[in-house]
C-alpha positions as CSV (number, residue, x, y, z in Angstrom):
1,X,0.0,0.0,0.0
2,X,1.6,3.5,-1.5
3,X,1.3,6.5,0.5
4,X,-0.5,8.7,-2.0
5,X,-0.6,11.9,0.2
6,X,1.6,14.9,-1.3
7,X,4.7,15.3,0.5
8,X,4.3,18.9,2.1
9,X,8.0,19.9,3.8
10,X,5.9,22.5,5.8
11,X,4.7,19.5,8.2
12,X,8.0,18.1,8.7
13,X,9.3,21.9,9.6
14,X,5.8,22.0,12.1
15,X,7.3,18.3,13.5
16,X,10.8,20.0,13.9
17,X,9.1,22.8,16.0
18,X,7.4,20.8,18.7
19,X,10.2,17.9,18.6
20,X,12.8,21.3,19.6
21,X,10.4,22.4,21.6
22,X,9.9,19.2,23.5
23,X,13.9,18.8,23.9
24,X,13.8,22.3,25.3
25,X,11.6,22.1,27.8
26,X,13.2,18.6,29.1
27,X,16.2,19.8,29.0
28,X,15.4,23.5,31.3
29,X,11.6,24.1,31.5
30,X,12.4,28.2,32.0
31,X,13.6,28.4,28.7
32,X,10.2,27.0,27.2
33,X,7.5,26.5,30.1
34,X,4.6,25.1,27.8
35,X,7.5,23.1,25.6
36,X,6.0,19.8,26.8
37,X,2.6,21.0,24.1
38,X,4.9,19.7,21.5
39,X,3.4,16.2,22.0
40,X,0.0,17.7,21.4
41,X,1.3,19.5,18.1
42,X,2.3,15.5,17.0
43,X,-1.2,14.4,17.7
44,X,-2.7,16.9,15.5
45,X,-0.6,15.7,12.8
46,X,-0.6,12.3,13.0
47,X,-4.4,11.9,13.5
48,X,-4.6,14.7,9.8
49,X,-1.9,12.0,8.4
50,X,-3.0,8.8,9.1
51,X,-6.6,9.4,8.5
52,X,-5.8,10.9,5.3
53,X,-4.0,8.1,4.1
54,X,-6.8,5.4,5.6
55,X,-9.2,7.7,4.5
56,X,-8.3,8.0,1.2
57,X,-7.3,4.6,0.8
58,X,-10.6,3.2,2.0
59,X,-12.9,5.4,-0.1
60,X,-11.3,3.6,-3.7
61,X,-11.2,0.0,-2.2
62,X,-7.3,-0.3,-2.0
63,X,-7.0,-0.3,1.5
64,X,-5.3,-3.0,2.9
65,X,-5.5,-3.6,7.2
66,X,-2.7,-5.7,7.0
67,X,-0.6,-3.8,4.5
68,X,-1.5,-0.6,6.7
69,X,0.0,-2.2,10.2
70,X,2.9,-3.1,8.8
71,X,3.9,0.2,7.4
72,X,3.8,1.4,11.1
73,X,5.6,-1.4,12.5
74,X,8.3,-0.9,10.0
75,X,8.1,2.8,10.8
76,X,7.9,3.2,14.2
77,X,8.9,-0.6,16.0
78,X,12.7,-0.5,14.6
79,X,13.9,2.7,16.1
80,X,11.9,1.9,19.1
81,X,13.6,-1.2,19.9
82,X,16.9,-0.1,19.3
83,X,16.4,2.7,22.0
84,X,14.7,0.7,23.8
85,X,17.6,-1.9,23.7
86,X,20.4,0.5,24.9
87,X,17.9,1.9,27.8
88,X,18.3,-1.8,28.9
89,X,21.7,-2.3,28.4
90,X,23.0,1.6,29.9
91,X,19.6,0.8,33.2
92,X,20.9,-1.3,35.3
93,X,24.1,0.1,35.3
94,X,23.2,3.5,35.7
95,X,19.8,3.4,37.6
96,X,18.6,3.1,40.9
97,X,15.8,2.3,42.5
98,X,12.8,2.0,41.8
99,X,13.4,3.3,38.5
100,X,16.4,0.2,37.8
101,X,13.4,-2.3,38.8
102,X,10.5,-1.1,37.0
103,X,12.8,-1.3,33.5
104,X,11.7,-4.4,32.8
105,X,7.9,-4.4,32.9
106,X,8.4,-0.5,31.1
107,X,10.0,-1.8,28.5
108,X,7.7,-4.4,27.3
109,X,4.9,-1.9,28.0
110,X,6.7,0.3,25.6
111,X,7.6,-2.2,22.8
112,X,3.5,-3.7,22.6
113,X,2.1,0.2,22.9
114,X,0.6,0.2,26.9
115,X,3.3,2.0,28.5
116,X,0.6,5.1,28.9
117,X,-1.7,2.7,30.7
118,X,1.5,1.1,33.2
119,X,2.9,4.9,33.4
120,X,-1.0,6.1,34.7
121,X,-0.9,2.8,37.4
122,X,2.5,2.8,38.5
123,X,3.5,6.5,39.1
124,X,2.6,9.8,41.2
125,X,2.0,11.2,37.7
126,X,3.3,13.1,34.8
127,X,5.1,16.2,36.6
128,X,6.1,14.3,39.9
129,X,9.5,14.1,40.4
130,X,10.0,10.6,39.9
131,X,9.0,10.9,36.8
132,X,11.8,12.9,35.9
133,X,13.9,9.5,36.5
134,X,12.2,7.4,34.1
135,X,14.0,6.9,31.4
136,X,11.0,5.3,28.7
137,X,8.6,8.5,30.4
138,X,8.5,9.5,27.0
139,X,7.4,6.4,25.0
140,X,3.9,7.3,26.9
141,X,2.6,9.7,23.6
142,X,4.1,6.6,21.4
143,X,1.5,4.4,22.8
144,X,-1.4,6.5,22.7
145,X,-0.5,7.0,19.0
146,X,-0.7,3.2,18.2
147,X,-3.6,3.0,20.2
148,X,-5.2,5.3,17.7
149,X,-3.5,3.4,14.5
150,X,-4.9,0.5,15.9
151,X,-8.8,1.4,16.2
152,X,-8.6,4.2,13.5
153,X,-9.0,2.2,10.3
154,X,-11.5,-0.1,11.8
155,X,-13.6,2.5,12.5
156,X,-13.1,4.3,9.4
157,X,-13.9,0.7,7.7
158,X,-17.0,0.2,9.7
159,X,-18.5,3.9,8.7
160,X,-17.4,3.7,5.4
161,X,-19.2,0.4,4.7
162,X,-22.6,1.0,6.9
163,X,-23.0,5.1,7.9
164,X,-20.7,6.7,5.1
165,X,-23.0,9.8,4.7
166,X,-23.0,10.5,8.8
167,X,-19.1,9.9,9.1
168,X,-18.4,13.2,10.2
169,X,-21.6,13.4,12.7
170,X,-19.6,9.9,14.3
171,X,-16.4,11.9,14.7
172,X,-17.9,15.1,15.8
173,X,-19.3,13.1,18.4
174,X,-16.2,11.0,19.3
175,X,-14.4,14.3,19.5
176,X,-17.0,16.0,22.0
177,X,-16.7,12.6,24.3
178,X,-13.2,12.7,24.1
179,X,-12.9,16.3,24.8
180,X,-16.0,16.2,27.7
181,X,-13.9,13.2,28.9
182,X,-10.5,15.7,29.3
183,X,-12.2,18.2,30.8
184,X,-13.7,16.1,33.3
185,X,-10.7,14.0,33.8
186,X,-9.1,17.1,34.7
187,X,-11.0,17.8,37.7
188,X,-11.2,14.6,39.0
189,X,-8.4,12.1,37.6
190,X,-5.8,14.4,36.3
191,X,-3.2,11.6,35.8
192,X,-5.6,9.2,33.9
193,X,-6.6,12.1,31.7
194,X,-3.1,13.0,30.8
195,X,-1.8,9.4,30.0
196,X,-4.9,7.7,28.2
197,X,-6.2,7.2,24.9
198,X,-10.0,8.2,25.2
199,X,-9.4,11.6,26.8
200,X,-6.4,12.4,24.5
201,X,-8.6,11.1,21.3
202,X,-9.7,14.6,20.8
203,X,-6.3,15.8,19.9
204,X,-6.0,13.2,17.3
205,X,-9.4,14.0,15.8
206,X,-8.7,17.5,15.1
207,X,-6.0,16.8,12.5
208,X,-8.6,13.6,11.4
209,X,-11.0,16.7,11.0
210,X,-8.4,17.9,7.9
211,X,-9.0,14.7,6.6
212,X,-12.9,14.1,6.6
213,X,-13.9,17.9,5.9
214,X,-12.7,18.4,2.5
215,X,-15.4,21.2,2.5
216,X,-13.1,23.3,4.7
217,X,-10.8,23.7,1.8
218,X,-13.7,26.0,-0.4
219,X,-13.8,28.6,2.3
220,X,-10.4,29.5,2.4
221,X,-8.9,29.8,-1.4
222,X,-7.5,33.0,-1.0
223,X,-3.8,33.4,-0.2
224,X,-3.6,36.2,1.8
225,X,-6.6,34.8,4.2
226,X,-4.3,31.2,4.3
227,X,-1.3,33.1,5.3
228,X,-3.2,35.4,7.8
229,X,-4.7,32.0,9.2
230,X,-1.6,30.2,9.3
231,X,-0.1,33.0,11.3
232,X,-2.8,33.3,13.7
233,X,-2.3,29.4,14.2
234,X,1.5,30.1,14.8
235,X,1.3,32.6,17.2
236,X,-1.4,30.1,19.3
237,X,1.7,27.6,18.9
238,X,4.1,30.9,20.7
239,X,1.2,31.4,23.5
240,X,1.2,28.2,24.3
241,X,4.9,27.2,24.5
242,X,5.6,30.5,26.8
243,X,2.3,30.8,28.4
244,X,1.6,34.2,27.3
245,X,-2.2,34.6,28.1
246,X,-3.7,34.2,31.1
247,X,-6.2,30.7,30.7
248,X,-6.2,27.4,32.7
249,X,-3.2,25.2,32.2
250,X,-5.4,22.5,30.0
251,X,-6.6,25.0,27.7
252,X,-3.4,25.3,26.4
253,X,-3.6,21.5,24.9
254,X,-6.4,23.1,22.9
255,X,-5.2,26.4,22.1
256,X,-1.6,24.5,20.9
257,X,-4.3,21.4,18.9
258,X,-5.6,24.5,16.8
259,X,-2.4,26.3,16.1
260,X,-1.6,23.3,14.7
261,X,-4.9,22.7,12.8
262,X,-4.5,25.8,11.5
263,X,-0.9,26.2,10.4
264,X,-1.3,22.6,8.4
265,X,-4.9,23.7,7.0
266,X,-3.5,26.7,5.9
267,X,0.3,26.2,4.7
268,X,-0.8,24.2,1.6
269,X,-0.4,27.3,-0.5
270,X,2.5,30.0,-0.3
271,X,3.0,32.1,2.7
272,X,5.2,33.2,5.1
273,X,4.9,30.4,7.6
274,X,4.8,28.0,4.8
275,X,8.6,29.6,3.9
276,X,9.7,29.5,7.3
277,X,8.4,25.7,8.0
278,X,9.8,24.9,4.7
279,X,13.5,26.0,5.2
280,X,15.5,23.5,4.2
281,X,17.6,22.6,8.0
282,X,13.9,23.2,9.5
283,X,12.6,20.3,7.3
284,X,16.0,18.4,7.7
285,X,15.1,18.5,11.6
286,X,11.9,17.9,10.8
287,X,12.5,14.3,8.8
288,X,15.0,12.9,12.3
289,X,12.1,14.0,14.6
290,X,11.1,10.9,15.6
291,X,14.6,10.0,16.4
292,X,15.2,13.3,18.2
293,X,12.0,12.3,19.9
294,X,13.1,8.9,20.5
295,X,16.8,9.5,22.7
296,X,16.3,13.0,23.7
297,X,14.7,12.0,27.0
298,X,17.4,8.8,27.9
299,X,20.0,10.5,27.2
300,X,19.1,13.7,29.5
301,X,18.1,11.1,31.9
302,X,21.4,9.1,31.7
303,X,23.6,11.5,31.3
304,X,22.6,13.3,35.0
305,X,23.4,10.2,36.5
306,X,27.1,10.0,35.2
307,X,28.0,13.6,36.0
308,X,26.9,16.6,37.7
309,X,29.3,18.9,35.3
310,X,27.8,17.2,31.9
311,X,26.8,20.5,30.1
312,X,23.4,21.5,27.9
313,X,25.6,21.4,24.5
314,X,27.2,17.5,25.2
315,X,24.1,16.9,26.0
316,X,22.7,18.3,22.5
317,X,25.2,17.2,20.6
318,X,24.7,13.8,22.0
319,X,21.0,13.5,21.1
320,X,21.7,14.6,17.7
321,X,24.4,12.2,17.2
322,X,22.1,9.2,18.2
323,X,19.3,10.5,16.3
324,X,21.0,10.9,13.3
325,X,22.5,7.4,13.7
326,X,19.4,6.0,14.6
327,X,17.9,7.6,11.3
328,X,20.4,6.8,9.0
329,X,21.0,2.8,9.8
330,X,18.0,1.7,11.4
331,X,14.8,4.1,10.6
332,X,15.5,4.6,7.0
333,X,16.6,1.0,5.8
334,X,13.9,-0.5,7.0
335,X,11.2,1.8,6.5
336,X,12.2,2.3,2.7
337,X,14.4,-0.5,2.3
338,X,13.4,-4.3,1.8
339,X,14.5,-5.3,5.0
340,X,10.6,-7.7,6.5
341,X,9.4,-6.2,10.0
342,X,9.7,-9.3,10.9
343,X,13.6,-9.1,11.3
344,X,13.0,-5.8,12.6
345,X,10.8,-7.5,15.7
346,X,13.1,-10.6,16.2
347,X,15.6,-8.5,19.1
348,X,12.7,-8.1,21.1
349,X,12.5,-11.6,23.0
350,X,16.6,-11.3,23.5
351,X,15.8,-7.6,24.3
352,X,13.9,-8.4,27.5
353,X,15.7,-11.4,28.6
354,X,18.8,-10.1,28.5
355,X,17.1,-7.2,31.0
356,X,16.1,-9.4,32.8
357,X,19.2,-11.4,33.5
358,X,21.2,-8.2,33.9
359,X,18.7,-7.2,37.0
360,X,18.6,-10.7,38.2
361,X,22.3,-11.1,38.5
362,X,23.0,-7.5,39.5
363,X,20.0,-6.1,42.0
364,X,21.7,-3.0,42.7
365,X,23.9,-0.6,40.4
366,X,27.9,-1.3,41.2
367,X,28.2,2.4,41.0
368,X,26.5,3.0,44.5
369,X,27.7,0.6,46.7
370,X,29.3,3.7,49.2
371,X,25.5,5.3,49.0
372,X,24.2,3.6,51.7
373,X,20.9,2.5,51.5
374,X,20.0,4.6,48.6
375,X,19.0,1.3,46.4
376,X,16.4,0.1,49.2
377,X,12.8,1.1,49.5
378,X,12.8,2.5,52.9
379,X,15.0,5.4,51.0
380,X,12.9,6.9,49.0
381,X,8.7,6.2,50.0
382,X,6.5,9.0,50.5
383,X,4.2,6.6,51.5
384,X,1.0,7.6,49.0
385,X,-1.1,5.2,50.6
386,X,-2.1,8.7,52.8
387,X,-2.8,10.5,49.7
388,X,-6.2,12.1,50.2
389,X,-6.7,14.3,47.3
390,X,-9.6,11.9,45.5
391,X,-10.9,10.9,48.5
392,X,-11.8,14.5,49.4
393,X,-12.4,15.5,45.9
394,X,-15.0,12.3,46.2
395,X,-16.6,14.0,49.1
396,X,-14.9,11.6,51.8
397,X,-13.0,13.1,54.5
398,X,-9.7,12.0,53.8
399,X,-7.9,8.6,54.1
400,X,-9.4,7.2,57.2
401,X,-8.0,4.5,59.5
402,X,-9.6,2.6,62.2
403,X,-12.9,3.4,61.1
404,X,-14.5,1.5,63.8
405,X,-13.4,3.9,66.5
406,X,-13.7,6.7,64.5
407,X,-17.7,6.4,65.9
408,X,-17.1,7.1,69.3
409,X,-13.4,8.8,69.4
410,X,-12.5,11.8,67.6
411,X,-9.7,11.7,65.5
412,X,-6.3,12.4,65.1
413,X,-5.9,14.4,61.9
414,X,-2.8,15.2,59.8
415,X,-3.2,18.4,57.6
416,X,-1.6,19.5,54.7
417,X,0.2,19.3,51.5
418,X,2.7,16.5,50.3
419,X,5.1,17.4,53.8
420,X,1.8,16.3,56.3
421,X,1.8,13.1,54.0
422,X,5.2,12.1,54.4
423,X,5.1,12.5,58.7
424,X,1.5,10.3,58.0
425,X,3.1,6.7,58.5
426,X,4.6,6.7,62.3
427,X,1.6,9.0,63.3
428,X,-0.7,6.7,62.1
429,X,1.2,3.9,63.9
430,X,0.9,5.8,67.2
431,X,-2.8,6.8,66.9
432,X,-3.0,2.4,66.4
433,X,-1.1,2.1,69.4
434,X,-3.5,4.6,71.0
435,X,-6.7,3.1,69.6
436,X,-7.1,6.6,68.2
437,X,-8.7,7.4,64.4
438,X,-6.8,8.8,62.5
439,X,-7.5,10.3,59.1
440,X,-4.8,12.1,56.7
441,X,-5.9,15.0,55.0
442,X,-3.2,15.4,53.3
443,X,-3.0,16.4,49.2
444,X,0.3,16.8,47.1
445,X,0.8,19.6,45.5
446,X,-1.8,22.1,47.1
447,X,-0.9,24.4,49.6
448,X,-3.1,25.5,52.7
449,X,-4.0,28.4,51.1
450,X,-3.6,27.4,47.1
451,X,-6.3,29.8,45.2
452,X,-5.6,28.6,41.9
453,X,-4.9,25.5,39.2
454,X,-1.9,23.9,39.9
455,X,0.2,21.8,37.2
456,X,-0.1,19.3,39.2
457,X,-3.9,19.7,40.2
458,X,-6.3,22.2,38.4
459,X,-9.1,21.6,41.5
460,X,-6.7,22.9,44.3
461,X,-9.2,25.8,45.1
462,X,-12.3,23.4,45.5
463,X,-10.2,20.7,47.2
464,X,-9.3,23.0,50.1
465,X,-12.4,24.4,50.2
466,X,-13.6,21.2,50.7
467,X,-11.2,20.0,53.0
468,X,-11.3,23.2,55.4
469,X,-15.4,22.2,55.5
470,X,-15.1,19.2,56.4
471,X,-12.6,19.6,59.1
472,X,-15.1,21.4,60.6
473,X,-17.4,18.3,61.3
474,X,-14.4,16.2,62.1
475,X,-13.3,18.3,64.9
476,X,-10.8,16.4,65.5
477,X,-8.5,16.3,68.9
478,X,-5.2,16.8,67.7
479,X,-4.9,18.4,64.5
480,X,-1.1,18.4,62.9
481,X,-0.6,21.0,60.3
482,X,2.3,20.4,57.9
483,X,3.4,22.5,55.0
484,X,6.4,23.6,52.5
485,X,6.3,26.4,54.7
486,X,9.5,28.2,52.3
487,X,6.3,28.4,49.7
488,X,3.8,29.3,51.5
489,X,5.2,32.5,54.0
490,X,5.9,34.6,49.5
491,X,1.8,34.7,49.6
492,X,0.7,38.3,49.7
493,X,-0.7,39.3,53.7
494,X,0.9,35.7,54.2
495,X,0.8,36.5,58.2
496,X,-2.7,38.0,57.9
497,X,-4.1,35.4,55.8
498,X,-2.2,32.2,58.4
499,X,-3.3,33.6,61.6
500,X,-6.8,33.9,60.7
501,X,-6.2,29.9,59.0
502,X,-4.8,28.8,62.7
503,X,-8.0,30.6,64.7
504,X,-10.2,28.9,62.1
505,X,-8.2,25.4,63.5
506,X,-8.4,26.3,66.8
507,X,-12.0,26.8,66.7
508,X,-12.6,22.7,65.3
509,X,-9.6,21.1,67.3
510,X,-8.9,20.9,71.1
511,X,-5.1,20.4,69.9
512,X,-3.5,22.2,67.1
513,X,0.3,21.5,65.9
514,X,2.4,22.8,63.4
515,X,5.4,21.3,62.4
516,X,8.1,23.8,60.6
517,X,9.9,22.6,58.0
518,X,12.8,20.9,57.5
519,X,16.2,21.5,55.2
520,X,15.1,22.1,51.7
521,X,18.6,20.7,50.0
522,X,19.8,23.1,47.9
523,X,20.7,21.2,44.1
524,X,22.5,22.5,41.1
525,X,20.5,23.4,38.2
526,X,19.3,20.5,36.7
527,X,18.8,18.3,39.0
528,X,16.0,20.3,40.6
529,X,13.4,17.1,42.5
530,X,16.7,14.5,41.5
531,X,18.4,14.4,44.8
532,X,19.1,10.6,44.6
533,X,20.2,11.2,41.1
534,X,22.3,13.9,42.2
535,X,24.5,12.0,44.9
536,X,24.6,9.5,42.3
537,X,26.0,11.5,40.3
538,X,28.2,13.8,42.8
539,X,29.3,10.0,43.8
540,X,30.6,9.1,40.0
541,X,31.9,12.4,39.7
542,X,34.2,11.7,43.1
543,X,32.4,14.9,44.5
544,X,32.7,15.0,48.4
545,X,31.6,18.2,49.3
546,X,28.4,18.4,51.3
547,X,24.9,19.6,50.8
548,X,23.1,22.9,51.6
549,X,19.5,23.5,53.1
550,X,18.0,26.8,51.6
551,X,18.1,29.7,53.4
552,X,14.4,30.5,53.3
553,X,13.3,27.6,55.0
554,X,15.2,28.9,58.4
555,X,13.4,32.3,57.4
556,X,9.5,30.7,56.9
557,X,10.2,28.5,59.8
558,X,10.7,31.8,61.8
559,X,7.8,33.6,60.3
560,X,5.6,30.7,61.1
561,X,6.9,30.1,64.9
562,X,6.1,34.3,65.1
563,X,2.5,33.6,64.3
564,X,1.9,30.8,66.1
565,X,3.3,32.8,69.1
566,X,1.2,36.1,68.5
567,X,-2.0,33.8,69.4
568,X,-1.0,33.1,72.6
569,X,-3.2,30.3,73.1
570,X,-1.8,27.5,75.2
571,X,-3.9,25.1,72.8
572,X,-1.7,25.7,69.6
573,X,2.2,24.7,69.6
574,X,5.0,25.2,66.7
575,X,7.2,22.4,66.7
576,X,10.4,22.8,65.0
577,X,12.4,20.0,63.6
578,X,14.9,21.9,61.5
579,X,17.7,21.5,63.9
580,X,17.1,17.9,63.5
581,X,18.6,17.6,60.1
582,X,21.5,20.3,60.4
583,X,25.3,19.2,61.0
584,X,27.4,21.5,63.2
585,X,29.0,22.6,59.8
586,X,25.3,24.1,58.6
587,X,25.2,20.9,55.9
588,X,22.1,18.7,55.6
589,X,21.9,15.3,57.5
590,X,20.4,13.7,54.8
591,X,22.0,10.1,56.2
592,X,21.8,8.3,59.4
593,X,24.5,5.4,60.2
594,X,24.1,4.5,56.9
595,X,20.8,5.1,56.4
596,X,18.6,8.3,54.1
597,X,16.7,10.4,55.9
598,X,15.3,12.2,53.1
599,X,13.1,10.7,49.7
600,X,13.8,13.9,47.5
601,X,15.3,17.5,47.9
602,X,12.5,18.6,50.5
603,X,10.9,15.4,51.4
604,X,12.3,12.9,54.6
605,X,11.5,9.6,54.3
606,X,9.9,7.0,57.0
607,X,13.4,7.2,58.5
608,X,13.3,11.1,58.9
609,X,9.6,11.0,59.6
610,X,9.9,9.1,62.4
611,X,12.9,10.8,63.9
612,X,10.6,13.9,64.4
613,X,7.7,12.1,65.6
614,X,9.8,10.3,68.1
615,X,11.7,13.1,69.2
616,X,9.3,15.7,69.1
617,X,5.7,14.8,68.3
618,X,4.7,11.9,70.3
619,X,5.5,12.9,73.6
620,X,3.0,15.6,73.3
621,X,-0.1,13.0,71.4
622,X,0.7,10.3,74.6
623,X,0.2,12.9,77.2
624,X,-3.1,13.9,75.9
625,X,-4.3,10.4,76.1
């Protein structure tokens, strides 16, 4: 089966656009904050694409299914694998855990097109930090892709045979679903909605709207109304990569879908964005993009583990030199060449065994063996079983344990943002000791007093609004309130705004504390939420010096003590663990006898958590009981 559609360089100088922008953003998100839309500009293209070529195809009886999923495993499944087969190979020499571990079962996800769906189970999400260690994070957009090539043409078949007159009511629709699905999703299951193939549909649909409206076309003959379109779609494309208007953070998958719409609707005939698109190192960019898109994220990944002084242009240069490897002897050959897919799939089964064995015989990296315990769970938890952001969001009041005596006892209550999850796990323990309830209110990413969307959560408004409502029937009898304190204190009328917060506590709770927080660790740029990767790194690197805790965290911790003080009421108490994790020489205790106190830059682990609880907290919960 021929590709019959008319080459048009323009679309291969639109993929080299969002593949550079993509690489950008990875590689520092100041320089491009919306760089990460670049995915969304390869939806729009791919769905105008590939339903083009079905479409057309289908409607003169040449259409072949099998013909059609070959051509995409010879495109896409050669490239893959090889990347795929040096992430194995470089993973378990390089990684830790639990990235090392999960390789395995990523991988495969990766290769057969479901490593969305294993991304959206096994992670804290897109934009956690762990994500940021992941070295197939990427191959996520890859599989919602296939997903579409794999239910497009039999849909397309299916319409085409029985409801050919309606198909573009039957994609209208699927669009709205898909859309009504994403904004949905948003609210209530951000993480799905970013990773899976019915609420990222939509995107794909509005380049398969280029395909299935030829009536579009008529409207819009004139050049200088094509170029003025194709403009307007190319400055939605600059909006959305530096966030120039002020709209919620998921608009800007839409606003990015129609730039893109527009600029590939409109670029068929000459104009200036058609010229620029069509420069000739543009297109040449444009052609490698999948490869770009391919080892751009391993090798930023990788290469952070091996160095802390590996700079942005190796890391460039490296990316290019892959991809245009990758391109030249393995993408190219077999996608025009005669070489069967069939060859092309046969390294997969030594592929996975061979990462298999390499994990089997060596559990932990050899480059980490003076780390500690950095390789062992206990390191880096943060325990999300205390999450409580659906649960409240679900109109529960948090994650609730011992149940039972929550009838007759009133609870114990942790209260916060990620840093009153991660103290949840020994206060929980000691409220089971107790025979106390105890229910963690506790939601990542949303500060006591966050107003506003969130990247991470676009309902933090209605969450805490929630939340702070349903404290009030708890009423709880000790209330903890934990918080990334260094953020919170740069709200305007901060003071003002947290002393009225701490009446409104003391009002609901016959016991209010509020834990200060401890050493944010300082980290180069970089390797901002990679503080395992970054002692991994300062280990390879023979880097002894220490680390630093910020010096607004001593500041906010002050600020906060001040106002708990100005209420003079002998009910609330600031507890202050900072000294807890500071050396004599001002550098953070980040280890214990061997052991990690801290999961990430700001967050302590079990270990840590319990070190403040013992030492500080629980002496005060046992007397009151």
């Amino acid at each position: 089966m021929k590709n019959t559609i008319k080459y048009r360089p323009e679309i291969d100088g639109l993929r080299a656009i969002a593949v550079l922008a993509v690489i950008t953003y990875h590689l520092n998100s100041k320089w491009i904050p919306g760089g990460y839309l670049g995915v969304d500009i390869f939806f729009v293209i791919s769905g105008y694409l590939i339903t083009s070529m079905i479409f057309d195809k289908l409607s003169d009886g040449s259409f072949s299914f099998k013909e059609f999923w070959l051509r995409r495993i010879k495109r896409l499944l050669p490239a893959l694998i090889c990347m795929v087969a040096v992430v194995m190979m470089v993973g378990p020499i390089i990684l830790i855990q639990p990235e090392r571990g999960d390789l395995s079962a990523q991988a495969i996800a990766t290769i057969f097109s479901f490593n969305n769906i294993l991304l959206w189970k096994t992670t804290g999400g897109y934009w956690s930090s762990a994500s940021e260690n992941i070295p197939l994070l990427h191959t996520w957009s890859l599989s919602v892709e296939e997903q579409f090539y794999l239910c497009l043409p039999i849909v397309l078949y299916l319409l085409l045979k029985f409801q050919r007159e309606k198909i573009p009511i039957y994609f209208t629709s699927f669009f709205l679903i898909s859309i009504s699905l994403y904004v949905y999703g948003n609210k209530f299951h951000s993480n799905a909605t970013f990773y899976l193939f019915p609420t990222r549909m939509w995107e794909l649909l509005i380049g398969s709207f280029l395909a299935i409206f030829p009536w579009y076309k008529q409207y819009f003959k004139k050049v200088v109304i094509t170029n003025w379109l194709a403009i307007i779609g190319f400055l939605f494309l600059i909006f959305s990569f530096y966030k120039i208007i002020n709209i919620p953070l998921s608009s800007y998958n839409l606003l990015t879908c129609i730039g893109a719409f527009l600029i590939i609707q409109n670029t068929q005939t000459a104009g200036v964005i058609k010229k620029i698109l069509s420069f000739n190192y543009i297109v040449k960019i444009g052609k490698i993009s999948y490869s770009l898109y391919l080892w751009h994220w391993p090798v930023i990944v990788f290469s952070k583990y091996i160095n802390t002084e590996i700079s942005y242009i190796s890391s460039i240069m490296l990316i290019f030199c892959l991809s245009i490897l990758s391109y030249l002897f393995v993408e190219k050959p077999i996608r025009y060449g005669t070489i069967k897919p069939t060859i092309a799939l046969a390294p997969v089964p030594v592929i996975i065994l061979a990462c298999i064995v390499i994990n089997t015989l060596y559990p932990t990296s050899p480059l980490i063996a003076s780390l500690g315990n950095i390789d062992a769970k206990e390191s880096f938890t943060l325990e999300w079983e205390f999450e409580a952001t659906d649960e409240i969001m679900h109109g529960k009041s948090g994650v609730i344990f011992n149940n039972d005596a929550l009838k007759n006892k009133r609870p114990i209550v942790v209260f916060g943002s990620s840093h009153a999850m991660m103290i949840c796990k020994p206060i929980k323990e000691m409220s089971e000791y107790l025979n106390q309830p105890f229910i963690s209110m506790s939601t990542s990413g949303i500060g006591l007093m966050s107003d506003k969307p969130t990247q991470n959560n676009p309902n933090a408004k209605v969450i805490n609004e929630l939340r702070f409502k349903e404290l009030a029937n708890l009423k709880p009898s000790v209330l903890i309130v934990a918080e990334m304190w260094s953020s919170e204190v740069e709200i305007e009328n901060f003071q003002v705004k947290f002393e009225d917060m701490l009446r409104y506590f003391l009002r609901h709770s016959d016991r209010v504390i509020v834990i200060g927080q401890v050493p944010l660790i300082e980290l180069p740029l970089g390797y901002k939420n990679a503080l395992r990767k970054y002692l991994v790194a300062k280990n390879n690197s023979n880097d002894i010096d220490g680390l630093s805790s910020s010096v607004k965290v001593k500041k906010a911790n002050e600020i906060i003590e001040e106002v708990v003080n100005s209420i003079n009421n002998e009910k609330i108490e600031f507890v202050n663990p900072y000294s807890l994790f500071i050396k004599p020489n001002n550098q953070v205790m980040y280890m214990l006898n061997g052991k990690f106190l801290y999961s990430d830059y700001h967050h302590i682990n079990n270990l840590g958590a319990s070190l403040i609880v013992n030492n500080m907290i629980g002496p005060k919960i046992f007397s009151l009981y």
